[in-house]
HTML snippet that shows the backbone in 3Dmol.js (N, CA, C, O; Angstrom):
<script src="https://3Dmol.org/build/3Dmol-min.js"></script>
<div id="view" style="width:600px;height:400px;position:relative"></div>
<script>
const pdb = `
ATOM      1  N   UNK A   1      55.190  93.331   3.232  1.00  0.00           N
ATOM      2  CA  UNK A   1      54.413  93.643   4.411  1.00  0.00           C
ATOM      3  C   UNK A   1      53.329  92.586   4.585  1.00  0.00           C
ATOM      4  O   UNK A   1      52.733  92.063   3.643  1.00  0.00           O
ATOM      5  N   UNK A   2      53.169  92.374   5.603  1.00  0.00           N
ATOM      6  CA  UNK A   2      52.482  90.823   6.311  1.00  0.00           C
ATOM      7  C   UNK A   2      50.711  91.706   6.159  1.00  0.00           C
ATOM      8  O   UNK A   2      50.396  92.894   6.227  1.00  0.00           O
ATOM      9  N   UNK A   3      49.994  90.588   5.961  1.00  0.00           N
ATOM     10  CA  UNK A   3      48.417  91.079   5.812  1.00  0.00           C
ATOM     11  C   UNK A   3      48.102  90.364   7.375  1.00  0.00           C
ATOM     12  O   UNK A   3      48.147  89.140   7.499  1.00  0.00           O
ATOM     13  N   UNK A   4      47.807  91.197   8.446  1.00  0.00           N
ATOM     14  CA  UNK A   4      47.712  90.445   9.705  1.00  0.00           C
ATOM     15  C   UNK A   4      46.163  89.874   9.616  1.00  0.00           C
ATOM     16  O   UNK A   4      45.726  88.856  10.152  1.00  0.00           O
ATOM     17  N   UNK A   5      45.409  90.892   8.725  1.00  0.00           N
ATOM     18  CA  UNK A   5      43.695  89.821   9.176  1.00  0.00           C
ATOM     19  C   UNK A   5      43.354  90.257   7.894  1.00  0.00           C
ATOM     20  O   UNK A   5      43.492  91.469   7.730  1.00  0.00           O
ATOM     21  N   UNK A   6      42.905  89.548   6.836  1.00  0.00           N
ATOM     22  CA  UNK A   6      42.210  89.698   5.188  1.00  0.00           C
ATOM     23  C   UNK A   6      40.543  90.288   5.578  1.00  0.00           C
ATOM     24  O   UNK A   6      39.834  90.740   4.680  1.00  0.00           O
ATOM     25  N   UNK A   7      40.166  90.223   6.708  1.00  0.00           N
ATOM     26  CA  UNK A   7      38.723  90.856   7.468  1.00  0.00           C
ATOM     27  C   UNK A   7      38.662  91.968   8.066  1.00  0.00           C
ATOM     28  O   UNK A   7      38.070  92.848   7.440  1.00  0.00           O
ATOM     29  N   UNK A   8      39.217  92.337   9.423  1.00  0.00           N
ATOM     30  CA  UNK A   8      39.259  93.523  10.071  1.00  0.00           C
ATOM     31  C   UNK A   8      40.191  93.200  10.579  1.00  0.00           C
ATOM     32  O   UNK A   8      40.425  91.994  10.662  1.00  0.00           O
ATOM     33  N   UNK A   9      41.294  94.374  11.241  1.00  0.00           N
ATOM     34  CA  UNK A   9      42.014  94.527  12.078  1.00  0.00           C
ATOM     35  C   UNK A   9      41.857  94.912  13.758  1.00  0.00           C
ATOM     36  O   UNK A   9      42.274  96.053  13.954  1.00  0.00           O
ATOM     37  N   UNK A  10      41.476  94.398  14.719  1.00  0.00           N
ATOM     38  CA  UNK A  10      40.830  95.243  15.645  1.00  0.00           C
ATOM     39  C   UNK A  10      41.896  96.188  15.784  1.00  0.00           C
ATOM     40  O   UNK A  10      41.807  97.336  15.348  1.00  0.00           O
ATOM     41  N   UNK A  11      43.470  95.487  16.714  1.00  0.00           N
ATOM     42  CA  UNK A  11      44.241  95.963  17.615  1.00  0.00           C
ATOM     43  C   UNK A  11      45.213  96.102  17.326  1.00  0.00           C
ATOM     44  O   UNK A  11      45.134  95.829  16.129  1.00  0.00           O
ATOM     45  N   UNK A  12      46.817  96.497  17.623  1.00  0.00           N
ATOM     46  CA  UNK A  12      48.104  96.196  16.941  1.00  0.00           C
ATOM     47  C   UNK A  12      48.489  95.864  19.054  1.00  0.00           C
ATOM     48  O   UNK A  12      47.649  96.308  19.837  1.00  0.00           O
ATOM     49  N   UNK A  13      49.228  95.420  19.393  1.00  0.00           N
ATOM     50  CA  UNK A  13      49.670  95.162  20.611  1.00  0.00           C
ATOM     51  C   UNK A  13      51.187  94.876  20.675  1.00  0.00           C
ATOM     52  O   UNK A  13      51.540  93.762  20.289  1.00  0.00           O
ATOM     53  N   UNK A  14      52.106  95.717  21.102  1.00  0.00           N
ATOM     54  CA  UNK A  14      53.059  95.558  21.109  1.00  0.00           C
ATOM     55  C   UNK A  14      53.923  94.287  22.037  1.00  0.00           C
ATOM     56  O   UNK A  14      53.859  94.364  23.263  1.00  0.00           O
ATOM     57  N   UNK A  15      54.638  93.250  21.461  1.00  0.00           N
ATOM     58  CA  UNK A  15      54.963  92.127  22.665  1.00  0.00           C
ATOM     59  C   UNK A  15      56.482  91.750  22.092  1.00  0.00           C
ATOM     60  O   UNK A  15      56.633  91.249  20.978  1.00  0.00           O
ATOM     61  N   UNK A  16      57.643  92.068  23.034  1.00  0.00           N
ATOM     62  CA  UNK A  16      58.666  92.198  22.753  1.00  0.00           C
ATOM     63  C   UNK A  16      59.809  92.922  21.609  1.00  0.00           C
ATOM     64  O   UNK A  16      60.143  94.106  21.595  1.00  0.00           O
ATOM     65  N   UNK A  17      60.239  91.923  20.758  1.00  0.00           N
ATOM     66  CA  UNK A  17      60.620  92.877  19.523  1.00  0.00           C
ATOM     67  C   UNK A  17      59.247  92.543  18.142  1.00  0.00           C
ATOM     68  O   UNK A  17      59.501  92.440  16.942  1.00  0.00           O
ATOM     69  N   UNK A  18      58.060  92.449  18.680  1.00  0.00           N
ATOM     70  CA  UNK A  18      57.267  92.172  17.696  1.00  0.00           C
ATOM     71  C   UNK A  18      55.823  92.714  18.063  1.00  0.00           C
ATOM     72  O   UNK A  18      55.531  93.424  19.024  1.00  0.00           O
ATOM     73  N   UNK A  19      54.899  92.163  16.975  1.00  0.00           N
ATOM     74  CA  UNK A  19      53.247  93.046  17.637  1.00  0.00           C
ATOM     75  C   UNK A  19      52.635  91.718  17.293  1.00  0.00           C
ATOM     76  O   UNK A  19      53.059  90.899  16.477  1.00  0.00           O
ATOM     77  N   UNK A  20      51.270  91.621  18.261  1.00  0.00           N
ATOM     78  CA  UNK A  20      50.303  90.313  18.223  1.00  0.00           C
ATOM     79  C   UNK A  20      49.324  91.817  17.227  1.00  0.00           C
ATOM     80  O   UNK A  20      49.530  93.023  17.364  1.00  0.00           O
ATOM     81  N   UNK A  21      48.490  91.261  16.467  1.00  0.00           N
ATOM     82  CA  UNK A  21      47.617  91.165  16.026  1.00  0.00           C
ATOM     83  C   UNK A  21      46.323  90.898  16.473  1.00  0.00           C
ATOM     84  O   UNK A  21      46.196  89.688  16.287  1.00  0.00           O
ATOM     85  N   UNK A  22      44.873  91.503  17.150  1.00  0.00           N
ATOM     86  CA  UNK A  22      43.721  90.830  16.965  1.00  0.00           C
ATOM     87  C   UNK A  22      42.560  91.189  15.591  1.00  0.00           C
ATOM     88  O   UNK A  22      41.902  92.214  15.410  1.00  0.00           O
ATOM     89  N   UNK A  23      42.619  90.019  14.823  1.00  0.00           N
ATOM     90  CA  UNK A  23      41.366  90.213  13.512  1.00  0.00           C
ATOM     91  C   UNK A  23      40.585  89.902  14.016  1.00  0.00           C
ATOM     92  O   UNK A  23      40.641  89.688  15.228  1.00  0.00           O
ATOM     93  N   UNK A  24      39.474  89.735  13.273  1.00  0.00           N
ATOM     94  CA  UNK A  24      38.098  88.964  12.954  1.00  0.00           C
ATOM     95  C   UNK A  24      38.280  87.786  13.023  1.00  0.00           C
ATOM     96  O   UNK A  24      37.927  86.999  13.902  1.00  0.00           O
ATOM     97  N   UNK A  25      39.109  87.534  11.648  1.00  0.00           N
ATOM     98  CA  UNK A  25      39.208  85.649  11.620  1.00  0.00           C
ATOM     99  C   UNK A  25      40.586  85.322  12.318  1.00  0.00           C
ATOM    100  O   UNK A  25      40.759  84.147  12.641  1.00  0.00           O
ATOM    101  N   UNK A  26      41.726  86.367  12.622  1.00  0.00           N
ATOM    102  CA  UNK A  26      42.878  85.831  13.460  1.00  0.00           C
ATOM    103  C   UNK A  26      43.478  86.648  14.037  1.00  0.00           C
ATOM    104  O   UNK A  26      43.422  87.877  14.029  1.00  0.00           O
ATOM    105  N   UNK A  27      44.414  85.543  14.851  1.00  0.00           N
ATOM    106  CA  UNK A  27      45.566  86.234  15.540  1.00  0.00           C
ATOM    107  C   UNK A  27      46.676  86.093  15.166  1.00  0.00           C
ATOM    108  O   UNK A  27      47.001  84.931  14.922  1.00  0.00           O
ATOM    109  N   UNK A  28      47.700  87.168  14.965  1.00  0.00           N
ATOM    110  CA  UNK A  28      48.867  86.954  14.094  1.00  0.00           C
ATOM    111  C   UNK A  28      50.005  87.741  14.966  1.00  0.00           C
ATOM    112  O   UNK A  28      49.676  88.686  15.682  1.00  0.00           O
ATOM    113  N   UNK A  29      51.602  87.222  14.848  1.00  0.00           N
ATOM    114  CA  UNK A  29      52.598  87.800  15.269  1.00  0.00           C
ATOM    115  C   UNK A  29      53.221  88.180  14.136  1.00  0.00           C
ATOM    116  O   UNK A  29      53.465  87.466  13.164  1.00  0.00           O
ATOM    117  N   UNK A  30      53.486  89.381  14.292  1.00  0.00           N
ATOM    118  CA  UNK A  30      54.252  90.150  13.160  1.00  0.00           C
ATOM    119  C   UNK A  30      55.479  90.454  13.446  1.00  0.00           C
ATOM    120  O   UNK A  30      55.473  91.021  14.539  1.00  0.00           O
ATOM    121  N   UNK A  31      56.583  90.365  13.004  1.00  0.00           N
ATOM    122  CA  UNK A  31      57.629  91.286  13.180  1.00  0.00           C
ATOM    123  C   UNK A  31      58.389  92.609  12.718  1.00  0.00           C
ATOM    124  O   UNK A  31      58.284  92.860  11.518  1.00  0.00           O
ATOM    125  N   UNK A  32      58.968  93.291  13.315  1.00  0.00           N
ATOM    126  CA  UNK A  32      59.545  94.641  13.481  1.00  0.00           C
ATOM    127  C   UNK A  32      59.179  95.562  11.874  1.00  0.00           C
ATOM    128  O   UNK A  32      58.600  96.623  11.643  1.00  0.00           O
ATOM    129  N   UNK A  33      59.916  94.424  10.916  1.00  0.00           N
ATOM    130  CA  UNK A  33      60.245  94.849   9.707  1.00  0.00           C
ATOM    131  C   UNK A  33      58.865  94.455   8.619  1.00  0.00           C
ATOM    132  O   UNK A  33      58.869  94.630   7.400  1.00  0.00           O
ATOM    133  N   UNK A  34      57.542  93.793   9.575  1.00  0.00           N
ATOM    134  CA  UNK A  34      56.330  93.511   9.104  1.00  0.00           C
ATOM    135  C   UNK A  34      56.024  92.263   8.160  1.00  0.00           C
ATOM    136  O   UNK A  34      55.122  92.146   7.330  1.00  0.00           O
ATOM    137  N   UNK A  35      57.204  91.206   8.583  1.00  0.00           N
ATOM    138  CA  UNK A  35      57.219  89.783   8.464  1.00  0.00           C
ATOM    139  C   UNK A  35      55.959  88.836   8.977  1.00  0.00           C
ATOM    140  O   UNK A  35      56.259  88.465  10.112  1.00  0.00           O
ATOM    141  N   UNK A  36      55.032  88.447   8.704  1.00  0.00           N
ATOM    142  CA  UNK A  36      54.110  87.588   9.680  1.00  0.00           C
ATOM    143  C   UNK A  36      54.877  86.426   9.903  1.00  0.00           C
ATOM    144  O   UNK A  36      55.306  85.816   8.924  1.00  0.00           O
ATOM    145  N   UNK A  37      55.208  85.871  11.507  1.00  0.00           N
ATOM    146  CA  UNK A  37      55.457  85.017  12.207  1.00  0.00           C
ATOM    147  C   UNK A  37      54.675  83.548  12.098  1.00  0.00           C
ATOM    148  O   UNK A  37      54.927  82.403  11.723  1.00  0.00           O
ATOM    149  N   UNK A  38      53.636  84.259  12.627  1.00  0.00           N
ATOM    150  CA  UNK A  38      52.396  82.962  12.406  1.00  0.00           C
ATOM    151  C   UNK A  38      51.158  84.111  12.892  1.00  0.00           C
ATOM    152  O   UNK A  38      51.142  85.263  13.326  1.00  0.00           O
ATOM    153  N   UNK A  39      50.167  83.063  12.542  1.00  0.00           N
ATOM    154  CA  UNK A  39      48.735  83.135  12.323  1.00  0.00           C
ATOM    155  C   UNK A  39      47.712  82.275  13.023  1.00  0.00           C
ATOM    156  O   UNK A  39      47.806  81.062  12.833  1.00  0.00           O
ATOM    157  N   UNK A  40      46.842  82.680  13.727  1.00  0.00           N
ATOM    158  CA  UNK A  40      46.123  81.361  14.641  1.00  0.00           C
ATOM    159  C   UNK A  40      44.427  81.805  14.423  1.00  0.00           C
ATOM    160  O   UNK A  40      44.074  82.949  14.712  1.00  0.00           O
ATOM    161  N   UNK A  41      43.653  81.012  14.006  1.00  0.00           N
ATOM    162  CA  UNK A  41      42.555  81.200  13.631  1.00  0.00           C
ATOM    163  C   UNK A  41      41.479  80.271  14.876  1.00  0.00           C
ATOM    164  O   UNK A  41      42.159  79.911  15.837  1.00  0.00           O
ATOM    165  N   UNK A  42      40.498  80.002  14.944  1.00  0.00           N
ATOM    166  CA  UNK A  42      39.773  79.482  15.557  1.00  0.00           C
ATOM    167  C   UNK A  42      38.716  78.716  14.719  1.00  0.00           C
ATOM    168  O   UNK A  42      38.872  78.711  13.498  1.00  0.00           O
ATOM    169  N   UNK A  43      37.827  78.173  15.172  1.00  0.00           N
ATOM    170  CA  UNK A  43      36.342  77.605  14.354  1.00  0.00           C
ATOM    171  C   UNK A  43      35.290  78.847  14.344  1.00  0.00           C
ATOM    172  O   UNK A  43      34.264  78.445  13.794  1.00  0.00           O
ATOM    173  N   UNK A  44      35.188  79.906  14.658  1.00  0.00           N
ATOM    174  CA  UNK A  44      34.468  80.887  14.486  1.00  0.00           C
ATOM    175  C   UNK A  44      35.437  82.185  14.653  1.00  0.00           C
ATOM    176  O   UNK A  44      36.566  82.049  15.124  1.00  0.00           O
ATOM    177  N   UNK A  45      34.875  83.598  14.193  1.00  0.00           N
ATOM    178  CA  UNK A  45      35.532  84.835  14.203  1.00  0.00           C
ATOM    179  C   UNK A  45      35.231  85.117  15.769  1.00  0.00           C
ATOM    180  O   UNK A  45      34.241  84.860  16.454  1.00  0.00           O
ATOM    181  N   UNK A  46      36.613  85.820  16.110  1.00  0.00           N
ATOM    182  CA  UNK A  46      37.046  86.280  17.197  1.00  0.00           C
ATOM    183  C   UNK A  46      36.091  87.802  17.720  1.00  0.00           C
ATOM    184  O   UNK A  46      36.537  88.943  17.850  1.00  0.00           O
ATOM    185  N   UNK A  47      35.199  87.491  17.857  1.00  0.00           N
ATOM    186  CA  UNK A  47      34.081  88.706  18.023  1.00  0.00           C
ATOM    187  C   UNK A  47      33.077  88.463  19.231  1.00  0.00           C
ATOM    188  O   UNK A  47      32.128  87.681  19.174  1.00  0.00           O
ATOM    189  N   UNK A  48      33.379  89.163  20.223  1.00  0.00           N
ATOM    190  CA  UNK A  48      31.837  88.592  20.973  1.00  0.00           C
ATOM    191  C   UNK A  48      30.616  89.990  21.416  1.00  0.00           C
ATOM    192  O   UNK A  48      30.803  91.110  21.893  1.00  0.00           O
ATOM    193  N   UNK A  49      29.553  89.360  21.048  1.00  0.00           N
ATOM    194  CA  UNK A  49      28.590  90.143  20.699  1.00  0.00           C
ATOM    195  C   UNK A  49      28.058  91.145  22.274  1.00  0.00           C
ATOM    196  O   UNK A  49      27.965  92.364  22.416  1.00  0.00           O
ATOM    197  N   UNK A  50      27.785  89.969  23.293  1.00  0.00           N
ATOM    198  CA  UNK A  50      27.207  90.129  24.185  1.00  0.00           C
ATOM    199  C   UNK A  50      27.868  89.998  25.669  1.00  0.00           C
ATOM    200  O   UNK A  50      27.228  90.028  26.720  1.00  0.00           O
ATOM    201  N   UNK A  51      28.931  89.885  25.574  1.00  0.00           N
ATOM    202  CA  UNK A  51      29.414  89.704  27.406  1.00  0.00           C
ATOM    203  C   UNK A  51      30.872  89.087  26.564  1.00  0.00           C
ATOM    204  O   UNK A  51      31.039  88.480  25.505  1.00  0.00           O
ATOM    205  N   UNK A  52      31.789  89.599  27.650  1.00  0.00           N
ATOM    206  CA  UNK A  52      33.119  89.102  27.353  1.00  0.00           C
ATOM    207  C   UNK A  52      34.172  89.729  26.721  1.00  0.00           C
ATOM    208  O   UNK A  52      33.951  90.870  26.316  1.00  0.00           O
ATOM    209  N   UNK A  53      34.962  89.387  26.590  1.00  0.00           N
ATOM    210  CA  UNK A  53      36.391  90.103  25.469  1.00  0.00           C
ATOM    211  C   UNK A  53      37.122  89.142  24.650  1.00  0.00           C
ATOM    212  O   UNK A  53      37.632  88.091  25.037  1.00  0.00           O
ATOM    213  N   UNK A  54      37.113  89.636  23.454  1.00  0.00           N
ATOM    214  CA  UNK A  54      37.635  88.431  22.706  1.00  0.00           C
ATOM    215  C   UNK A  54      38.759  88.290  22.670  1.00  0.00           C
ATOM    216  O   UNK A  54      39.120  87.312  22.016  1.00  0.00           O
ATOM    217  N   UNK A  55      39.647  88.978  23.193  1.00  0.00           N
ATOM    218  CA  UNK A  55      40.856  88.876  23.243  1.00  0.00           C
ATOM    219  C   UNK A  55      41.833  89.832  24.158  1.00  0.00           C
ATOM    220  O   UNK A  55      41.650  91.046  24.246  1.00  0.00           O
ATOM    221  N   UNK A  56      42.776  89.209  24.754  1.00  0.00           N
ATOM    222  CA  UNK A  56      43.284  89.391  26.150  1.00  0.00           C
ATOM    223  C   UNK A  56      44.666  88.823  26.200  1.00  0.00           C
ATOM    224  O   UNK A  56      44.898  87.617  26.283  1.00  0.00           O
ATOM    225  N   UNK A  57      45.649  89.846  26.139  1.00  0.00           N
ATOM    226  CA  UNK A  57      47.078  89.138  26.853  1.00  0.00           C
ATOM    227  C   UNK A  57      47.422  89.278  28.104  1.00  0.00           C
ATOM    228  O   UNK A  57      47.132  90.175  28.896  1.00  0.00           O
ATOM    229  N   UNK A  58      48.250  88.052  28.274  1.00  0.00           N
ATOM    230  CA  UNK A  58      48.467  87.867  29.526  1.00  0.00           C
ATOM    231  C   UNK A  58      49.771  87.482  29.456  1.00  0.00           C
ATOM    232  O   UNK A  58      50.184  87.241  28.322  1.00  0.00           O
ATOM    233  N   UNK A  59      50.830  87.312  30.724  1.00  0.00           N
ATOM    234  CA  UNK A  59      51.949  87.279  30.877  1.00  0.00           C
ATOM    235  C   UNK A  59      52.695  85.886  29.764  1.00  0.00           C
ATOM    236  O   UNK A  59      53.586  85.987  28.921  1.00  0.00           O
ATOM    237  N   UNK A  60      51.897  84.652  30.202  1.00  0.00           N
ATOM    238  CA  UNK A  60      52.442  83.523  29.416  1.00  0.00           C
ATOM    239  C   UNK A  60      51.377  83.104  28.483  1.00  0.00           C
ATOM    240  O   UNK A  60      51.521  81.940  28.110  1.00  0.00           O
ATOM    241  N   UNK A  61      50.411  83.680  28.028  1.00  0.00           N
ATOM    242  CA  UNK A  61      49.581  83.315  27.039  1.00  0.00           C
ATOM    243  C   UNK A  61      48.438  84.143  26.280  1.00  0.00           C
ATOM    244  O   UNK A  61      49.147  85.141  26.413  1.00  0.00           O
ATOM    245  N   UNK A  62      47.493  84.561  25.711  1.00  0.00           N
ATOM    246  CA  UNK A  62      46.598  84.957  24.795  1.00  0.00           C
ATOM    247  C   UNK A  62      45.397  84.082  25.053  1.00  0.00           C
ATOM    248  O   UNK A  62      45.176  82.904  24.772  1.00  0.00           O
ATOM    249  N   UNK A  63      44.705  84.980  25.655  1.00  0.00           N
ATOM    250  CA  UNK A  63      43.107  84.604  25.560  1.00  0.00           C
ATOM    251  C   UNK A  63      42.195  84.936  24.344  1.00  0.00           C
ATOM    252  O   UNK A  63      42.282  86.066  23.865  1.00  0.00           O
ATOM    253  N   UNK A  64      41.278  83.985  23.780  1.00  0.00           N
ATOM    254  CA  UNK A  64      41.024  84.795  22.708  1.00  0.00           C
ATOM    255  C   UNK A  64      39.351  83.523  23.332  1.00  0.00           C
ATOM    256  O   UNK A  64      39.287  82.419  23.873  1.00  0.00           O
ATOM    257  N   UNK A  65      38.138  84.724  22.747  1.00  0.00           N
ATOM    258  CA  UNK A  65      36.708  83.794  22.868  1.00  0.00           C
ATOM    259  C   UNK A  65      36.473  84.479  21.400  1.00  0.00           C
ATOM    260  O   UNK A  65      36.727  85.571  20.893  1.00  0.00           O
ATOM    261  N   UNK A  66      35.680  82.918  20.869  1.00  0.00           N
ATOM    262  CA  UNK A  66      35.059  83.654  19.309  1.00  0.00           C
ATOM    263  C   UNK A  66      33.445  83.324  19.622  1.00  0.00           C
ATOM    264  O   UNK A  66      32.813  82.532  20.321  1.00  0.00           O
ATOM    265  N   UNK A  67      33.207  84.242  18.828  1.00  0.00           N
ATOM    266  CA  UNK A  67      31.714  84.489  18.764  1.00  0.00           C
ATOM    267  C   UNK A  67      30.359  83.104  19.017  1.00  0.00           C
ATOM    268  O   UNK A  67      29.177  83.237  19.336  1.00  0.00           O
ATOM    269  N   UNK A  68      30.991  82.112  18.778  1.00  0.00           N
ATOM    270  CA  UNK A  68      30.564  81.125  19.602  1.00  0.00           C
ATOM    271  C   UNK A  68      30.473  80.758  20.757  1.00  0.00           C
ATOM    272  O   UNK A  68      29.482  80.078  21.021  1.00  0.00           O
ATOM    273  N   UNK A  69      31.480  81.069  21.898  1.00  0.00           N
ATOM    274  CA  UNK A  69      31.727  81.028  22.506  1.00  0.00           C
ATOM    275  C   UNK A  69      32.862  80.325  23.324  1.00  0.00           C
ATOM    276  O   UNK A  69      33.359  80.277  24.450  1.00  0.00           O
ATOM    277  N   UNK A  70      32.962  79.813  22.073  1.00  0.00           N
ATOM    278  CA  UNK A  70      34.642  78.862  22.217  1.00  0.00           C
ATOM    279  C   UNK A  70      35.661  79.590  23.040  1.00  0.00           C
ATOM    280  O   UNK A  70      36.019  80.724  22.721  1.00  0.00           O
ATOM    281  N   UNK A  71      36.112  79.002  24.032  1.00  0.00           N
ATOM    282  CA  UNK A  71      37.535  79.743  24.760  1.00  0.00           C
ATOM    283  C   UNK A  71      38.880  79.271  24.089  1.00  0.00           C
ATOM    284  O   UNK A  71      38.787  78.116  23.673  1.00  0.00           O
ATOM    285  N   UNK A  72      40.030  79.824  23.888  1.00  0.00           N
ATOM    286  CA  UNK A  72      41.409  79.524  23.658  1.00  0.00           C
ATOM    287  C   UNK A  72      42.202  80.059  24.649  1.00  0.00           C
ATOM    288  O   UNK A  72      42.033  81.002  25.421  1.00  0.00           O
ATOM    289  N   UNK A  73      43.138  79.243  24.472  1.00  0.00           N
ATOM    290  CA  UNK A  73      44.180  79.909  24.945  1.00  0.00           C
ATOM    291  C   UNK A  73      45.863  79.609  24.381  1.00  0.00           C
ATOM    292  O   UNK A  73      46.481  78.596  24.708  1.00  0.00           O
ATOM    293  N   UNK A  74      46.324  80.488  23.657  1.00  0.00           N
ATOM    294  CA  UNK A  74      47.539  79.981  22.750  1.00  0.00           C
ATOM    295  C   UNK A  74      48.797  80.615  23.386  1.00  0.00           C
ATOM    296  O   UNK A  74      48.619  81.670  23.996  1.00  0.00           O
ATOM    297  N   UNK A  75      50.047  80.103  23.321  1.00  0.00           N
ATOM    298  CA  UNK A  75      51.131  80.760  23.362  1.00  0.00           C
ATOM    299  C   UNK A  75      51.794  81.389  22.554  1.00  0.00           C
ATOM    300  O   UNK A  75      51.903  80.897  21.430  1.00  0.00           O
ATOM    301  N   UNK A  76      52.505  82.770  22.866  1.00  0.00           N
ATOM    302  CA  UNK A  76      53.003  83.326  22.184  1.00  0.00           C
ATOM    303  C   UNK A  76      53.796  83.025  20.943  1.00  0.00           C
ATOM    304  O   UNK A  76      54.179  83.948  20.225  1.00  0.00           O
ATOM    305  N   UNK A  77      54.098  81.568  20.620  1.00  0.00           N
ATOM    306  CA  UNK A  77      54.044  81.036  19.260  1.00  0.00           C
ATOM    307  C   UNK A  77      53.237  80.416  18.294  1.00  0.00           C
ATOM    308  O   UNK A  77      53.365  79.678  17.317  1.00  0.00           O
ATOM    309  N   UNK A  78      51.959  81.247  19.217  1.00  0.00           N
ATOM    310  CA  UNK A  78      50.573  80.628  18.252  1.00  0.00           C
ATOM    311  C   UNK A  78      50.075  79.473  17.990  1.00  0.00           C
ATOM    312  O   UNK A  78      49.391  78.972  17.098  1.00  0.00           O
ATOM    313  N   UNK A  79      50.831  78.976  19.486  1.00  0.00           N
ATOM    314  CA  UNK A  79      50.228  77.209  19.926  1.00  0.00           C
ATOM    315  C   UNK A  79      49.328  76.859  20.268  1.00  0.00           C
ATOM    316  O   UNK A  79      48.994  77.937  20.760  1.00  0.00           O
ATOM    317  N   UNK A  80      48.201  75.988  20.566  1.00  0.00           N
ATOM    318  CA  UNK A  80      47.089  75.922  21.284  1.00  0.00           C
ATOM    319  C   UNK A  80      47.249  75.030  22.509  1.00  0.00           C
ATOM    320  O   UNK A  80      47.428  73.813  22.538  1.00  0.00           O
ATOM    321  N   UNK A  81      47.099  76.282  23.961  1.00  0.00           N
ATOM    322  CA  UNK A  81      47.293  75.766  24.987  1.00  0.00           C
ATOM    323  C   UNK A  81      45.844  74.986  25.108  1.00  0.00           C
ATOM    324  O   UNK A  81      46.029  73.769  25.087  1.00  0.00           O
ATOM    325  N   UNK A  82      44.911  75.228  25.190  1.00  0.00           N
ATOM    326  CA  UNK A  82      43.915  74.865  25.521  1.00  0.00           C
ATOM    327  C   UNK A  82      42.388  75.479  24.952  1.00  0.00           C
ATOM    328  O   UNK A  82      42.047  76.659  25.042  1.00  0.00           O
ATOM    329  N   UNK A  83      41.749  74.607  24.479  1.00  0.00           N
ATOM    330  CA  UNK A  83      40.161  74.942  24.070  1.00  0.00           C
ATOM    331  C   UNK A  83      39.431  74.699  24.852  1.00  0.00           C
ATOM    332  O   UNK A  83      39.849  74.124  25.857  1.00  0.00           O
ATOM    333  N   UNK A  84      37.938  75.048  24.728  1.00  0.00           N
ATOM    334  CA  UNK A  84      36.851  74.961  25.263  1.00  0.00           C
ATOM    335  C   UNK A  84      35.214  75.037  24.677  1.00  0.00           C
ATOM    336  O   UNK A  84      34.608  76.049  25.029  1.00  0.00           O
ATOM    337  N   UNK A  85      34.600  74.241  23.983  1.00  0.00           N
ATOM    338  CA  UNK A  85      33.589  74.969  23.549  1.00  0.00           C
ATOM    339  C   UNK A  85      32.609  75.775  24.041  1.00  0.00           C
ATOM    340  O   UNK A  85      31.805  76.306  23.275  1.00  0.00           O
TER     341      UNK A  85
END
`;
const viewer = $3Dmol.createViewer("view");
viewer.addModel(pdb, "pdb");
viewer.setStyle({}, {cartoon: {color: "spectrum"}});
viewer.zoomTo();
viewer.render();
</script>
């Protein structure tokens, strides 16, 4: 069985035959039988204190802001479409 976040677990999110994961320190795709896929971390934990959501799916990608304020945006194979500090 796959450890999706060694910190906190927020969410389990179901996305096709598998579940995204939101932790603290990541985002992880798991599969059915509780295989981890992959794992996508950032430069700070995925937490925001004061305004915002740290994490958000969307049709072709995963929004994720970490507590810095850093924006991502990865694809469902835990690619990095795009940063932002």
């Amino acid at each position: 069985m796959a450890e999706a976040d060694w910190a906190t677990c927020f969410s389990i999110h179901k996305y096709q035959d598998s579940y995204i994961t939101h932790g603290e320190i990541s985002v992880a795709r798991i599969d059915r039988k509780g295989n981890l896929l992959w794992s996508y971390s950032g430069t700070d934990i995925f937490v925001c204190l004061d305004r915002g959501t740290p994490f958000k799916m969307h049709n072709s990608h995963i929004e994720l802001t970490d507590f810095s304020g850093g924006k991502y945006e990865i694809d469902y194979n835990g690619e990095t479409i795009s940063y932002k500090q």
